[in-house]
C-alpha positions in Angstrom: -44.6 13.2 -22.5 -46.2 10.7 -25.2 -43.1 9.2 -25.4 -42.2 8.7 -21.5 -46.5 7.5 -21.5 -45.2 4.6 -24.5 -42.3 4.0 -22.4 -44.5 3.3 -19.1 -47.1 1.1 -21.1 -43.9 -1.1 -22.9 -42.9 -1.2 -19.2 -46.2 -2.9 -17.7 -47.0 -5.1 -20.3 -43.4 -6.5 -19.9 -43.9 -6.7 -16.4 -47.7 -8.6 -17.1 -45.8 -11.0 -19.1 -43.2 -11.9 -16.7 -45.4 -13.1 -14.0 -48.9 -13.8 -15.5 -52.0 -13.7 -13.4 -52.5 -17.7 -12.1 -55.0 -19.4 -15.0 -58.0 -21.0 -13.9 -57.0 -24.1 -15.4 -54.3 -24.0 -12.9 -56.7 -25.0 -9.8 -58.7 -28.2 -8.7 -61.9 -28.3 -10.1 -63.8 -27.9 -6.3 -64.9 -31.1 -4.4 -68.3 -32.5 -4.6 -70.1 -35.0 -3.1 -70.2 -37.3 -6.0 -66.2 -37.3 -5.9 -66.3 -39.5 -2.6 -67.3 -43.0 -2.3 -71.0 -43.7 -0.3 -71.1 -46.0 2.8 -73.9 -47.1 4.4 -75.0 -45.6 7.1 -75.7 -48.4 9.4 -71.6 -49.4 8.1 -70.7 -46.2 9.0 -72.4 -46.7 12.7 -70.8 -49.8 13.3 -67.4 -48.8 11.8 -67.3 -45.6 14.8 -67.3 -48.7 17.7 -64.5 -50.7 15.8 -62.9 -47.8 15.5 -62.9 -47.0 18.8 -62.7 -50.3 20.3 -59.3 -52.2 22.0 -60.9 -55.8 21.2 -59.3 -55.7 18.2 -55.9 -55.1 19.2 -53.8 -58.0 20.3 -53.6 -57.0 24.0 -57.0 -54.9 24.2 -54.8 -51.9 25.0 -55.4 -49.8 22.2 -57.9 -49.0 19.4 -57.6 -47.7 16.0 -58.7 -44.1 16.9 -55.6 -44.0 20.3 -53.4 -42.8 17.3 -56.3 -41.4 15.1 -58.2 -39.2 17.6 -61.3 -36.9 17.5 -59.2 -34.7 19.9 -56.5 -34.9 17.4 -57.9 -34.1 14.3 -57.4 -37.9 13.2 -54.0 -38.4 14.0 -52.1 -38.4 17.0 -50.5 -34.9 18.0 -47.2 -36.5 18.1 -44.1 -37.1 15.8 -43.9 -41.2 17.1 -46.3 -42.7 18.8 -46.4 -45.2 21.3 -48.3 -48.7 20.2 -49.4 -51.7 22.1 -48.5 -51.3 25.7 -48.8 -47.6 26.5 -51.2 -45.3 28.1 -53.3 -41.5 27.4 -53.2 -40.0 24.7 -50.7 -37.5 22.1 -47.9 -36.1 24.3 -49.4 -37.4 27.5 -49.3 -40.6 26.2 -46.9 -43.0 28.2 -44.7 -45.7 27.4 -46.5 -48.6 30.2 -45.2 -50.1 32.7 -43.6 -53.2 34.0 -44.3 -56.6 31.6 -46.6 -54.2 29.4 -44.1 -51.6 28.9 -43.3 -50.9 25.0 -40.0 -52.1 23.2 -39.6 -49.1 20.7 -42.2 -46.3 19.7 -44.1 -46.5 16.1 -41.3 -45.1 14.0 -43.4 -43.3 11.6 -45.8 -40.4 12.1 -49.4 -41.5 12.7 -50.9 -39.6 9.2 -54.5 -38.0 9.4 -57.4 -39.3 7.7 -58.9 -36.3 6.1 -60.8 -37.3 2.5 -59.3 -40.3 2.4 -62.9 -41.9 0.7 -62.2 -39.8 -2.5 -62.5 -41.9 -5.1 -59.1 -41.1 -6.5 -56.9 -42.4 -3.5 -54.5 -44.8 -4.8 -51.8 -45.4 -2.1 -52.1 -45.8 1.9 -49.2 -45.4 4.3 -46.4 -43.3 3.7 -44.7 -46.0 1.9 -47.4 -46.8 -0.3 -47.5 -50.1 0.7 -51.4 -50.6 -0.1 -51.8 -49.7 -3.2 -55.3 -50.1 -5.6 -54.3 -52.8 -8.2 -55.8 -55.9 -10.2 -52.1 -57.8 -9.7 -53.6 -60.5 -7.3 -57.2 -60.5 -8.4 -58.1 -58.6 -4.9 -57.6 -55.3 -6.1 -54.8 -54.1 -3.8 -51.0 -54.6 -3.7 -49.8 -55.0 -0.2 -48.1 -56.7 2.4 -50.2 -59.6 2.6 -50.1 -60.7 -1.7 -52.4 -62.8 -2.9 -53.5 -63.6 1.2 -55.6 -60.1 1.1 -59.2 -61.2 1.5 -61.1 -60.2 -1.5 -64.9 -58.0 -1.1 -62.9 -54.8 0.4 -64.9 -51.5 -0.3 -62.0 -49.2 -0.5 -57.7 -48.3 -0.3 -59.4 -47.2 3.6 -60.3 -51.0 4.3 -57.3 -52.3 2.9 -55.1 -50.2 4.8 -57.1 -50.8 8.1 -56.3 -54.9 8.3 -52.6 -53.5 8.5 -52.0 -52.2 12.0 -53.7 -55.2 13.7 -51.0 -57.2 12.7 -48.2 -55.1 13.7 -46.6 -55.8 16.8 -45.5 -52.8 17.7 -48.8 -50.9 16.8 -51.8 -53.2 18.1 -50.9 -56.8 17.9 -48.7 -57.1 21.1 -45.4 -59.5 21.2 -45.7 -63.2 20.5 -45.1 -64.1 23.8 -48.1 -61.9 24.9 -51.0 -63.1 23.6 -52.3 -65.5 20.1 -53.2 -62.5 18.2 -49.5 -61.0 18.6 -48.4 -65.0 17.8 -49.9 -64.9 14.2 -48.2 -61.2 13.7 -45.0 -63.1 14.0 -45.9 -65.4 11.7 -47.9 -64.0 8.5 -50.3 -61.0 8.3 -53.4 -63.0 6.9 -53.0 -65.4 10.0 -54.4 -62.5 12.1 -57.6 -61.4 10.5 -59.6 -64.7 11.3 -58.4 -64.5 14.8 -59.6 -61.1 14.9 -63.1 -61.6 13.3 -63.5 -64.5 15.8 -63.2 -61.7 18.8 -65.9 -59.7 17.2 -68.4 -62.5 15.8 -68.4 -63.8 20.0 -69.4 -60.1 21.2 -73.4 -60.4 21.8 -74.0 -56.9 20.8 -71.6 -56.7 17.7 -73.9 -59.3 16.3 -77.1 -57.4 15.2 -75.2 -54.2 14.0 -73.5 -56.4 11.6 -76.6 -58.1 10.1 -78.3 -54.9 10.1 -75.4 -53.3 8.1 -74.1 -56.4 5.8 -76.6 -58.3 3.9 -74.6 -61.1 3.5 -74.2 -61.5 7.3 -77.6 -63.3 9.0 -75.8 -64.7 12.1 -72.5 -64.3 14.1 -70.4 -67.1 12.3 -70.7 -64.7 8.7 -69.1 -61.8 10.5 -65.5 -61.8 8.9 -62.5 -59.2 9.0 -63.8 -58.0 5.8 -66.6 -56.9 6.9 -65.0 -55.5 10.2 -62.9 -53.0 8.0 -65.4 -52.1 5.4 -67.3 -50.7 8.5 -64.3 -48.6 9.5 -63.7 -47.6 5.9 -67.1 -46.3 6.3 -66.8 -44.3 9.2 -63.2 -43.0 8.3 -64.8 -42.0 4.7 -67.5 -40.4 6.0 -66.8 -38.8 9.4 -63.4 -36.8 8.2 -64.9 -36.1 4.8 -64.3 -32.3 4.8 -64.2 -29.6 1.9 -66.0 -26.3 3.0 -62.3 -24.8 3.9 -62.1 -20.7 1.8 -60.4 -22.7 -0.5 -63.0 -24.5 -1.6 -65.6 -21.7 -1.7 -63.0 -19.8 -3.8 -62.8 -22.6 -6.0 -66.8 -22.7 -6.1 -66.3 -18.7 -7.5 -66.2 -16.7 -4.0 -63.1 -14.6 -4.9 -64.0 -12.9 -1.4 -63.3 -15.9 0.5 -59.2 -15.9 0.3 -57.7 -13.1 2.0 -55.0 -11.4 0.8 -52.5 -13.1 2.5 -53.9 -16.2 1.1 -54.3 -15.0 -2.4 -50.7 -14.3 -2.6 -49.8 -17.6 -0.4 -52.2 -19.3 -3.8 -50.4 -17.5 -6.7 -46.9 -18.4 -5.4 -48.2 -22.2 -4.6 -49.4 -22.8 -8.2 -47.0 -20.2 -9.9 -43.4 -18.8 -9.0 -42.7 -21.5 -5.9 -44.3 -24.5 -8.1 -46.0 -26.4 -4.9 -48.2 -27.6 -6.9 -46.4 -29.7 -9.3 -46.9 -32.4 -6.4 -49.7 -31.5 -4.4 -51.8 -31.3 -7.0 -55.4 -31.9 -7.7 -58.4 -31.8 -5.7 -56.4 -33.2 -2.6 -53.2 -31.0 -3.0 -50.9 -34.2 -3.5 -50.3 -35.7 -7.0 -49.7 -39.2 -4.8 -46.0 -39.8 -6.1 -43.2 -40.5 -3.7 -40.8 -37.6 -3.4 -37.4 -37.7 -1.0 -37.3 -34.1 1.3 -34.2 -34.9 3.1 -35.8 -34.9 6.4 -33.7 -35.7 9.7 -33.8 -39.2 11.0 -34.3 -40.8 14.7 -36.2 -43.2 16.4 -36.2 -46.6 15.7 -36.4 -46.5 11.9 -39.2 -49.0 10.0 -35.4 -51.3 8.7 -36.5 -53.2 5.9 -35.7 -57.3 6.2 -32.0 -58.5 5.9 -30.8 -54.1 5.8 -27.9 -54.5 8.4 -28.0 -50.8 9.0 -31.4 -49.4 11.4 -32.9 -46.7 8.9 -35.9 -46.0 7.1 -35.7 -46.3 3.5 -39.0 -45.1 2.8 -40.6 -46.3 -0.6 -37.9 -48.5 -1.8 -38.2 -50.8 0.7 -41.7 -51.5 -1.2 -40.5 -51.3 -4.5 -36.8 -52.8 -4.2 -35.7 -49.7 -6.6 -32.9 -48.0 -5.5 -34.6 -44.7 -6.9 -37.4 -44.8 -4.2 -34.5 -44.8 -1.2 -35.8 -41.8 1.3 -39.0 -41.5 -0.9 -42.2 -41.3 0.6 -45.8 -40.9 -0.1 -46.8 -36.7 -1.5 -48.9 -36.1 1.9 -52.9 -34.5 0.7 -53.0 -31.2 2.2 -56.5 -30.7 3.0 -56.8 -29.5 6.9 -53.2 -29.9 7.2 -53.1 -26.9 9.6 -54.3 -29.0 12.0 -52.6 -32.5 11.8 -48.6 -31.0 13.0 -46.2 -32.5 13.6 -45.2 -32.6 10.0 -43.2 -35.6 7.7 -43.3 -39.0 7.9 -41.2 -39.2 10.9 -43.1 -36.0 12.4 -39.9 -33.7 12.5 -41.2 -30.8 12.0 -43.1 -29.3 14.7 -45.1 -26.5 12.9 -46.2 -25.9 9.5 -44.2 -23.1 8.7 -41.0 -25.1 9.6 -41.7 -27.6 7.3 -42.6 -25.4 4.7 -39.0 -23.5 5.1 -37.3 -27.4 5.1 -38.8 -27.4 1.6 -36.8 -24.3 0.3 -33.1 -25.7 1.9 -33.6 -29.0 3.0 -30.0 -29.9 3.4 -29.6 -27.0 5.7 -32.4 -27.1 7.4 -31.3 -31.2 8.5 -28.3 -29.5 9.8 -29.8 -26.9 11.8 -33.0 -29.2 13.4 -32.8 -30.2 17.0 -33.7 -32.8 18.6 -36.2 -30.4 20.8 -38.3 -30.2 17.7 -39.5 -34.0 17.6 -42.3 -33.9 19.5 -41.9 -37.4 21.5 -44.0 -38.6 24.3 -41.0 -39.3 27.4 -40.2 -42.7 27.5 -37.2 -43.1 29.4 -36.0 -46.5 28.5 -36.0 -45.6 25.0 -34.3 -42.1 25.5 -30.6 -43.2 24.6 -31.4 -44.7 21.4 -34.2 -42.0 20.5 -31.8 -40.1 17.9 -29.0 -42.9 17.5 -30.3 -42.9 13.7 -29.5 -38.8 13.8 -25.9 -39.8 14.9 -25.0 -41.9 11.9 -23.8 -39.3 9.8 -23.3 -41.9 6.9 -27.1 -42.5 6.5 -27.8 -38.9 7.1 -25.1 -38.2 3.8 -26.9 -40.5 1.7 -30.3 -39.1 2.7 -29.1 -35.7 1.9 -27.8 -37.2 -1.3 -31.4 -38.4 -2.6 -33.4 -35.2 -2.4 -35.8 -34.4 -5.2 -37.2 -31.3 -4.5 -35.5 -27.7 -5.5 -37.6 -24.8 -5.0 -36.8 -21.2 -6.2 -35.6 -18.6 -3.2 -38.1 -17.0 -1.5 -38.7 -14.4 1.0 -39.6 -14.7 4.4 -43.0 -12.4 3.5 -43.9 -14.9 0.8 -43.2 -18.0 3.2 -45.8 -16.5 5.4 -48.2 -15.9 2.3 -47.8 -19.8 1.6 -48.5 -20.9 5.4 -52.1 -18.1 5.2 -52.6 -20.5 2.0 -52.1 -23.6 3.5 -54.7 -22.2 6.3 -57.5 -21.4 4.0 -57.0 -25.4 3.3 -58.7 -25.7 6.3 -62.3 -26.9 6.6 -65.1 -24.1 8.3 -66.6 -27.4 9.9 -63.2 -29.3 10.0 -63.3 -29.1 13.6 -67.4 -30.0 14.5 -67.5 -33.8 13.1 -71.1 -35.2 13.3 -70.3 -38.8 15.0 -67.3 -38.2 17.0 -65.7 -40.1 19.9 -68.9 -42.6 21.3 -68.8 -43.0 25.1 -69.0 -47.0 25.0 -68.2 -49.7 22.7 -69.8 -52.8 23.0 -67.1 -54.8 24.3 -67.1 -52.8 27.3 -63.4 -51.9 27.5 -62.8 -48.4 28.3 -62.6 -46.1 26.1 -59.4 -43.3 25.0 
């Protein structure tokens, strides 16, 4: 009996050992306040019109907030969306019609906007392509080089000059109107065309000296000062971290439920999620290749002869960062499917299983799964990029990620995890969708 009691205690310890309760030092120190940059108020204000406003798209046919929507939980519902040109909203959205018609959809996912005024955010877009730096004495790396106007208040307002000069996204075609001329042409040839539209809208005016006080008439308003006000409302209206997660993290070991405890121990233990999406926002912000499927028209860098996405490499020029992209922050991402940068995954449990055998779960997805407004034009070539299986082979040769097995019961545990990420108020934002905007065009 003592010995079989000896044998039963050697047994347990062994088995403590072997998989060791998850450390506290293993979990985010929980979000505060103080971790997120302060806007003004009357910023933040004036930053929910812009944001909702079509006057600063090329065509005034589309707004920041068309593929960043209230209804939408700050993105778009949608694996590709539709730019410049279309009409409604997520799935509903369609492609136009007649000379307005679009020429291809957005061919990356429209990512959500949750916490993105922490003060820790180093990289915007799934490329990375804005990054926080001292390079070119503005403090950002981007597209535009040493052309970025300097006085930007965050990575927000630096990523927010971008999709007004895009052609596809908000600028319109060259043909169509000047704005869409000076896409063609260089990014920084946009903004003061831009800030020009604003400054000559009589009721813009005010909002902007009462919010900037280096602005005292209409001819100070510039585009910096048009995206530090949407910075401010982005920071501030999807700043969210009252998810269980957080009031575990704040010492409510009652606000996890089982599920979700186990879901926790296997993301920062066993399964090893955690190794990237780590920290406060569940994403270490490095660029990791999952050997995702490929269609729609593909973001091809300049001079590739081949129509693909490369992801990160086409900003770094390192052949390392082909198929790499941006470690997606986690917070609320129960609500924000479809999932990857191209959206191929239509539910969050998919893409969690893609992590686990990402070359077979390419092979098995459909094309059913992209979720992809109709636009009938652009149906033949929607999944051309899926039919050349010699990008596909080299996608499938640059994966980074290998994850131990795991059951189907712990896959579910993970997904009851990734749902406690989700905020109590996530869904109640205290500005919302306004009903006007002051240059009168109608609002989405």
């Amino acid at each position: 009996m003592k010995h079989a009691r000896h044998k039963f205690i050697a047994s347990l310890l062994s088995l403590m050992l072997a998989t060791p309760a998850l450390a506290l030092d293993d979990l985010p120190d929980p979000l505060t306040l103080n971790d997120f940059i302060q806007f003004d108020q009357a910023q933040v204000k004036l930053g929910q019109l812009l944001f909702y406003d079509k006057i600063l798209s090329g065509n005034q046919n589309i707004a920041c907030a068309t593929c960043h929507h209230h209804d939408f939980n700050s993105a778009d519902g949608v694996s590709l969306g539709i730019g410049e040109g279309g009409t409604g909203l997520g799935i509903k959205r369609t492609g136009g019609t007649g000379a307005d018609q679009i020429e291809e959809r957005v061919p990356r996912n429209a990512p959500a906007l949750w916490n993105l005024g922490h003060r820790d955010i180093q990289f915007m877009f799934h490329d990375g392509r804005v990054e926080v730096s001292d390079d070119f004495g503005n403090g950002f790396r981007t597209p535009a080089w040493i052309f970025l106007p300097e006085g930007l208040n965050s990575a927000m307002a630096a990523q927010a000059l971008f999709p007004i000069t895009s052609e596809i996204e908000m600028a319109g075609q060259p043909y169509e109107n000047a704005i869409g001329g000076a896409a063609y042409d260089a990014p920084h040839y946009v903004w003061p065309l831009v800030a020009d539209r604003v400054r000559g809208i009589d009721a813009y005016v005010p909002m902007f000296i009462d919010a900037f006080d280096d602005v005292s008439n209409a001819e100070d308003i510039t585009i910096v000062h048009i995206a530090n006000a949407i910075a401010a409302f982005e920071g501030t209206e999807f700043r969210n971290f009252d998810s269980p997660f957080d009031k575990y993290l704040s010492g409510d070991e009652t606000a996890l439920s089982e599920p979700q405890k186990r879901g926790m121990e296997l993301f920062y233990g066993k399964i090893g999620c955690s190794d990237c999406h780590a920290g406060p926002l569940l994403s270490n912000q490095s660029f990791m290749a999952l050997g995702l499927p490929t269609f729609g028209p593909g973001l091809t860098p300049l001079n590739d002869p081949i129509p693909r996405d490369v992801g990160r490499m086409a900003v770094s020029d390192d052949m390392e960062d082909a198929y790499r992209f941006r470690v997606p922050f986690l917070r609320n991402v129960a609500l924000t499917a479809p999932y990857g940068h191209n959206g191929a995954m239509p539910t969050l449990e998919a893409m969690v299983r893609h992590h686990f055998n990402p070359r077979q779960s390419n092979t098995n997805w459909q094309t059913e799964m992209a979720q992809l407004p109709p636009v009938p034009w652009l149906a033949s070539g929607d999944f051309a990029l899926r039919e050349n299986t010699a990008e596909n082979d080299r996608i499938l040769s640059k994966i980074d990620i290998e994850l131990p097995p795991a059951t189907d019961a712990e896959i579910a545990d993970i997904v009851a995890f990734l749902n406690a990420l989700t905020g109590e108020t996530a869904l109640d934002r205290p500005m919302g969708r306004p009903d006007t905007v002051p240059s009168g065009l109608p609002v989405d």
